[in-house]
ZANUKOL-951970 format. One line per 5 residues: number of its first residue (from 1); their letters; for each residue x, y, z of C-alpha. Coordinates in nm, 3 decimals. Example, Ala and Ser with C-alpha at 12.3 -4.5 7.8 and 13.67 -1.06 7.14 Angstrom:
2
1 = as = 1.230,-0.450,0.780; 1.367,-0.106,0.714
//
This chain:
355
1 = xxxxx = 16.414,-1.342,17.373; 16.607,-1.261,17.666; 16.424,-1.374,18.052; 16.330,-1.124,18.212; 16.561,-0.990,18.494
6 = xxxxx = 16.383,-1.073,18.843; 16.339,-0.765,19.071; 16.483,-0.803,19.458; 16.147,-0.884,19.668; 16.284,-0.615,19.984
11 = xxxxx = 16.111,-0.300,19.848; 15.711,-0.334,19.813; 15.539,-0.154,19.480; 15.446,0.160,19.758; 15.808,0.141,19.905
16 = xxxxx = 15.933,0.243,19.572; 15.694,0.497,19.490; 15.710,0.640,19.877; 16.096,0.656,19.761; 16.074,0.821,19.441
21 = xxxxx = 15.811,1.084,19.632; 16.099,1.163,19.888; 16.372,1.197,19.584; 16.566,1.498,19.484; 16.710,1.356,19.189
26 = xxxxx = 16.438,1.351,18.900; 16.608,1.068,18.726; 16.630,0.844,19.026; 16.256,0.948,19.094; 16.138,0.822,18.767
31 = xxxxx = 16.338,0.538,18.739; 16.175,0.385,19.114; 15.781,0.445,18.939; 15.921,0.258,18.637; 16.026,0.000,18.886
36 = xxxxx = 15.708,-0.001,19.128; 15.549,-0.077,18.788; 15.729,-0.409,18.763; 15.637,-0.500,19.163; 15.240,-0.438,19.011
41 = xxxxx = 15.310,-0.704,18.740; 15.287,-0.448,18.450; 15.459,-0.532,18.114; 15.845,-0.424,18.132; 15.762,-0.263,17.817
46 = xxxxx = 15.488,-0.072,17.925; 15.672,0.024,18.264; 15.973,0.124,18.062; 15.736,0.370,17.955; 15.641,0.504,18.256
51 = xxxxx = 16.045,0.606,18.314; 16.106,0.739,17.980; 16.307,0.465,17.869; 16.345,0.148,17.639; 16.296,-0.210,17.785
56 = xxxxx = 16.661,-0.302,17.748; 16.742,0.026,17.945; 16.513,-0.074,18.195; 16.723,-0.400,18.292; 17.027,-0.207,18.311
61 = xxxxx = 16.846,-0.036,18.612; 16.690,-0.333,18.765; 17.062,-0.503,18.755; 17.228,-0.191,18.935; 16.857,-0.181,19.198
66 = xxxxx = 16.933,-0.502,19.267; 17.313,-0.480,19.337; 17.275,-0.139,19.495; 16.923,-0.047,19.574; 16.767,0.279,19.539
71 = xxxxx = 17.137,0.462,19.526; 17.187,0.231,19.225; 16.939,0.426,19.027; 17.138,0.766,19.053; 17.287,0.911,18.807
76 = xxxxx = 17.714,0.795,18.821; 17.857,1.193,18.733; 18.162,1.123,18.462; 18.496,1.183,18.556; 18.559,1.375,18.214
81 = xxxxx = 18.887,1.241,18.006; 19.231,1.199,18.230; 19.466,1.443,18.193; 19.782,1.341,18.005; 19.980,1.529,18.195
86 = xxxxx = 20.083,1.409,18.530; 20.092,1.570,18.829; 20.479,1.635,18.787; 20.440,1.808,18.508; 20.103,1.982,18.634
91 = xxxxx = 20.278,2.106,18.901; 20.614,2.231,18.683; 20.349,2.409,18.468; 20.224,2.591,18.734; 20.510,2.711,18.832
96 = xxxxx = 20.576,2.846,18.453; 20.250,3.054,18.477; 20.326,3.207,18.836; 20.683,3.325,18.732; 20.595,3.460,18.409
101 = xxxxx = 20.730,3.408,18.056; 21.116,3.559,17.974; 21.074,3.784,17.712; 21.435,3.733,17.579; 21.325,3.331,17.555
106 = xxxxx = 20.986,3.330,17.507; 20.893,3.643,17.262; 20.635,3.790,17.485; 20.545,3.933,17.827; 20.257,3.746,17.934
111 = xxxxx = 20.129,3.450,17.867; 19.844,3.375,17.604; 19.677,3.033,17.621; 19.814,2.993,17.278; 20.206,3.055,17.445
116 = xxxxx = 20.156,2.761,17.677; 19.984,2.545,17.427; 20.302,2.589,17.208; 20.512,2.563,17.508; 20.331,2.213,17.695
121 = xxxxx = 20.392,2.047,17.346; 20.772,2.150,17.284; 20.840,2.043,17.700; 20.595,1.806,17.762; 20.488,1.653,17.409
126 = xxxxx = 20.153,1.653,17.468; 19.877,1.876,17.220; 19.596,2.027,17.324; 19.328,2.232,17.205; 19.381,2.656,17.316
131 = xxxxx = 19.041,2.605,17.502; 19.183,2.278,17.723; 19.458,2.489,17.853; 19.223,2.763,17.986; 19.048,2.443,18.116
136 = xxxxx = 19.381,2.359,18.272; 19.470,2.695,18.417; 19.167,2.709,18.569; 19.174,2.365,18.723; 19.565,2.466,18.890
141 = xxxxx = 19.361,2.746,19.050; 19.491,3.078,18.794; 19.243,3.262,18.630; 19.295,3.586,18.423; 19.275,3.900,18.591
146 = xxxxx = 19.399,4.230,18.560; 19.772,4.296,18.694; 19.830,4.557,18.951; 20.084,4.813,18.915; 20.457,4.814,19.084
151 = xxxxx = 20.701,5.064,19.160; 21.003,4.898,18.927; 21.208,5.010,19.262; 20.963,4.875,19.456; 21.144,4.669,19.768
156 = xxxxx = 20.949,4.394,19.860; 21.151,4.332,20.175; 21.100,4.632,20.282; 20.711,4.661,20.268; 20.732,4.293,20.410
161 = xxxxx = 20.960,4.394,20.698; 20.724,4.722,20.743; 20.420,4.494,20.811; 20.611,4.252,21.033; 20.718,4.544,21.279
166 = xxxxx = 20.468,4.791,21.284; 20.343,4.703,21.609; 20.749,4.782,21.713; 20.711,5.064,21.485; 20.363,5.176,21.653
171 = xxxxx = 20.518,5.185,22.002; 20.790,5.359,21.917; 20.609,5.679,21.771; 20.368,5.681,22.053; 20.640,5.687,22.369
176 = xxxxx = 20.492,6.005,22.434; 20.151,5.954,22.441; 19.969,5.841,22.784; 19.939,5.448,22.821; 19.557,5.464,22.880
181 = xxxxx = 19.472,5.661,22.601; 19.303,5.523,22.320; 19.502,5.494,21.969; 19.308,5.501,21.649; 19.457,5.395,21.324
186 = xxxxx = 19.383,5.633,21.036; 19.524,5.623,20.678; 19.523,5.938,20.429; 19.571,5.993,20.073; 19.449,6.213,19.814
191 = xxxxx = 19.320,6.185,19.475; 19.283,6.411,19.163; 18.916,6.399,19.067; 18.889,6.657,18.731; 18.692,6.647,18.406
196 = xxxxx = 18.932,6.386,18.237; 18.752,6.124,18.374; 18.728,5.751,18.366; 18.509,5.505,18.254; 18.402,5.166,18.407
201 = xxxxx = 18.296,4.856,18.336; 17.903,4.835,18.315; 17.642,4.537,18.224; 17.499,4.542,17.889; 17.397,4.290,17.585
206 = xxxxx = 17.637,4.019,17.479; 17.778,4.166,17.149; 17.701,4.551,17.230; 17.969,4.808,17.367; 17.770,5.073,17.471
211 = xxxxx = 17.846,5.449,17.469; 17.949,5.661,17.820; 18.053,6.031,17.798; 18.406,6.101,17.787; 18.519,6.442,17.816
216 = xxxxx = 18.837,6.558,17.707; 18.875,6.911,17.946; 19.131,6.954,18.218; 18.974,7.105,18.488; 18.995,6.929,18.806
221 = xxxxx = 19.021,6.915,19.197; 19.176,6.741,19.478; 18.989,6.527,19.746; 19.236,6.481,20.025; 19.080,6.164,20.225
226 = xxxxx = 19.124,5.987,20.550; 18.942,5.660,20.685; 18.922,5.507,21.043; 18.871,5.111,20.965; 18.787,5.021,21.304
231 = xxxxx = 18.515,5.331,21.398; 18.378,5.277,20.993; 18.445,5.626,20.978; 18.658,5.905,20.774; 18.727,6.273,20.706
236 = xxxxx = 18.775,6.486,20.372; 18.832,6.824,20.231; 18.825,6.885,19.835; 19.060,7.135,19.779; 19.199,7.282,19.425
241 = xxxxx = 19.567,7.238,19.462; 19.720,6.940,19.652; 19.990,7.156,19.890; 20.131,7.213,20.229; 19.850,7.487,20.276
246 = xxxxx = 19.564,7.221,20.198; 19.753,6.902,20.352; 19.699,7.150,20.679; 19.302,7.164,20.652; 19.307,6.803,20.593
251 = xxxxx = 19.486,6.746,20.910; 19.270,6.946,21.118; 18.974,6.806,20.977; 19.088,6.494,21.048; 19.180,6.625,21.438
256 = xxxxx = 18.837,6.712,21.474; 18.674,6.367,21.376; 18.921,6.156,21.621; 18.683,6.056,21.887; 18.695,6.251,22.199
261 = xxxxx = 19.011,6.147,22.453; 19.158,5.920,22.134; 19.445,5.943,22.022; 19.549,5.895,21.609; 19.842,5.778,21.429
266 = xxxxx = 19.759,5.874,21.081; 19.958,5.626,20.806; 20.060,5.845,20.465; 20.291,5.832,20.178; 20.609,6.010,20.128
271 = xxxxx = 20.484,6.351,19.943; 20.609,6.626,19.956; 20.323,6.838,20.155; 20.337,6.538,20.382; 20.681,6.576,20.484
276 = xxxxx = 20.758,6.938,20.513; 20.835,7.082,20.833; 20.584,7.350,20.774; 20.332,7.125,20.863; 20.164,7.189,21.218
281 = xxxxx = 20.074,6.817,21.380; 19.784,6.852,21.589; 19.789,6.755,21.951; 19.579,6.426,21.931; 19.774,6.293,21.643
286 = xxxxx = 20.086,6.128,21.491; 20.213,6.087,21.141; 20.380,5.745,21.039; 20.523,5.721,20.691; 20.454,5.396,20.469
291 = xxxxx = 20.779,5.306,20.299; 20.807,5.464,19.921; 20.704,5.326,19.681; 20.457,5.084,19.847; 20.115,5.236,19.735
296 = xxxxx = 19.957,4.884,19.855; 19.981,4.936,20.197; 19.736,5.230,20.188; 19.383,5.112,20.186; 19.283,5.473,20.093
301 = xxxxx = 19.400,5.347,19.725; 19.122,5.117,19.742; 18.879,5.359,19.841; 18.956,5.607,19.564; 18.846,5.304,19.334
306 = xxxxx = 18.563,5.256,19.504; 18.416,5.574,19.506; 18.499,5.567,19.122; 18.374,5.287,19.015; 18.017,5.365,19.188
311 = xxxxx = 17.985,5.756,19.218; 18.218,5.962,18.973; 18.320,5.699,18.634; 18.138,5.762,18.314; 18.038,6.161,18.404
316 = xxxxx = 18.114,6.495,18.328; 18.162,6.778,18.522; 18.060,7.117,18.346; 18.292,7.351,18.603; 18.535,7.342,18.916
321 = xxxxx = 18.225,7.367,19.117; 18.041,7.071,18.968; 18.354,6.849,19.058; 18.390,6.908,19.396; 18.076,6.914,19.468
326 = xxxxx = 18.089,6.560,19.326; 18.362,6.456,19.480; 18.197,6.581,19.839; 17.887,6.384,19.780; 18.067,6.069,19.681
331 = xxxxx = 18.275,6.100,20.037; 17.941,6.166,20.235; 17.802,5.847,20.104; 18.088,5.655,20.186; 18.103,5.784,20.545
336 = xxxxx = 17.679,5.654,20.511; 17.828,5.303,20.469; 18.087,5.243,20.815; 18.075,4.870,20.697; 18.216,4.954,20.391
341 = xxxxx = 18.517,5.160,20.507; 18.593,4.852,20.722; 18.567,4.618,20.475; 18.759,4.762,20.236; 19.030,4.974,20.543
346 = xxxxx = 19.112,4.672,20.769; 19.421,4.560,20.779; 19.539,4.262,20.993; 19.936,4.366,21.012; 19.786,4.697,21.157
351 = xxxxx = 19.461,4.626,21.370; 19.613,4.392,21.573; 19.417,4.339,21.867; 19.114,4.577,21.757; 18.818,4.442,21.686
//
């Protein structure tokens, strides 16, 4: 039989139970009382015991307490199995995901786990199971989300260009406007809220897809909306055509919530009833077009999602009336939440300065 491994003589029976008292790590903690156990002279089998463990198990931990002390005890984490792909071709992958698959070359228009499985053997030789690569994407920072949508004449220069000047841009729409008056930055949109409505993702049961009302009627109104991200505030008018006549209310509604002696350059799209001549500006305000095609540079996009995703998905509106009135109480309890508007308005490329 195998002598018995001697225990280091610098940590007393109460020094190793005071230790395992103090310990965070239940493993550790019951490995020092199976050691205090030795320092009392009990059997090793018996104060294998007391650990949860065999005898020979025990001297495995008395040879790492004695090399290491009480951090020897811990638990070493594993590293998990080396990846046989090196970083050079890590990094190569990762490039394949971010620009996409060809669909002349590769056969389809996104990638599937399965599509790079196929694709890391024929480049790199190496196979791996479909659940590894997810493993992989994840550990080269992708994950899989839902795509936004783009303009297929979308300019990315432009929009780029648009964010770089705007403070140029800023100035030059409000030469008129006295130097020691306040500016506000407001953005505007509007969005068709009707009885074709959506439905949203909800929690429920693993293995259930439950039920929401979907109605199939075309009835439906417009909620013209503009926020303030740096007052948390906004202003609204549901209307039931979107038109030069309604964009008018809208802008005088949104006249009369500009704080008092402030001044507002609203940010819009290119639509028609925003452009028109017909269109009478209001004194405290100025209109500054977003390049076409560029629907991400309008926060108000964002908003419209929230107020769907919380207050109008997976309902159904009975008339005209029951809509807007829907749509108006959705508004007032985003105007409740100021925080909210900011969050989801700010934007650093035009709140520069503004706190």
């Amino acid at each position: 039989m195998a002598t018995a491994v001697s225990l280091r003589t610098d940590f007393s029976a109460a020094d190793l139970r005071r230790l395992a008292a103090a310990s965070k790590n239940a493993n550790q903690s019951r490995r020092l009382l199976s050691l205090a156990a030795v320092r009392d002279g009990m059997n090793r089998t018996e104060a294998a015991r007391v650990g949860g463990m065999d005898r020979q198990t025990l001297r495995d931990w008395v040879h790492r307490f004695n090399a290491l002390g009480p951090d020897g005890l811990l638990d070493i984490p594993s590293k998990g199995p080396t990846t046989r792909l090196t970083a050079a071709q890590l990094a190569e992958l990762a490039q394949i995901v971010e620009t996409g698959p060809d669909r002349a070359v590769h056969g389809v228009v996104r990638w599937r786990r399965v599509d790079l499985q196929r694709l890391i053997a024929e480049r790199f030789g190496v196979e791996y199971h479909e659940r590894t690569i997810g493993k992989i994407l994840d550990a080269l920072g992708f994950s899989h989300i839902s795509a936004r949508p783009r303009h297929p004449a979308q300019d990315a220069g432009t929009i780029t260009a648009f964010k770089k000047n705007f403070a140029a841009t800023l100035n030059a729409h409000l030469a008129d406007v006295a130097d020691r008056k306040p500016v506000e930055i407001w953005f505007q949109d509007e969005a068709r809220i009707g009885q074709k409505n959506g439905i949203v993702r909800m929690w429920a049961r693993r293995g259930t897809r439950p039920r929401q009302p979907a109605d199939q009627r075309y009835e439906n109104a417009w909620l013209f909306g503009a926020i303030c991200p740096a007052r948390g505030t906004g202003a609204a008018v549901a209307m039931p055509v979107a038109d030069t006549e309604a964009m008018q209310i809208h802008l005088d509604e949104i006249a009369r919530t500009v704080a008092k002696g402030a001044h507002a350059v609203l940010l819009l799209d290119r639509a028609g009833w925003h452009t028109t001549p017909a269109l009478r500006v209001p004194k405290n305000m100025t209109l500054l077009f977003l390049p076409s095609r560029s629907p991400e540079l309008n926060p108000v996009e964002n908003i419209w999602q929230y107020l769907r995703g919380n207050w109008l998905s997976n309902r159904v509106f009975d008339t005209y009336d029951d809509i807007v009135d829907a749509a108006c109480d959705a508004w007032r309890r985003l105007v409740a939440q100021p925080n909210t508007i900011t969050s989801i308005g700010r934007r650093a490329w035009a709140h520069i300065g503004q706190s």
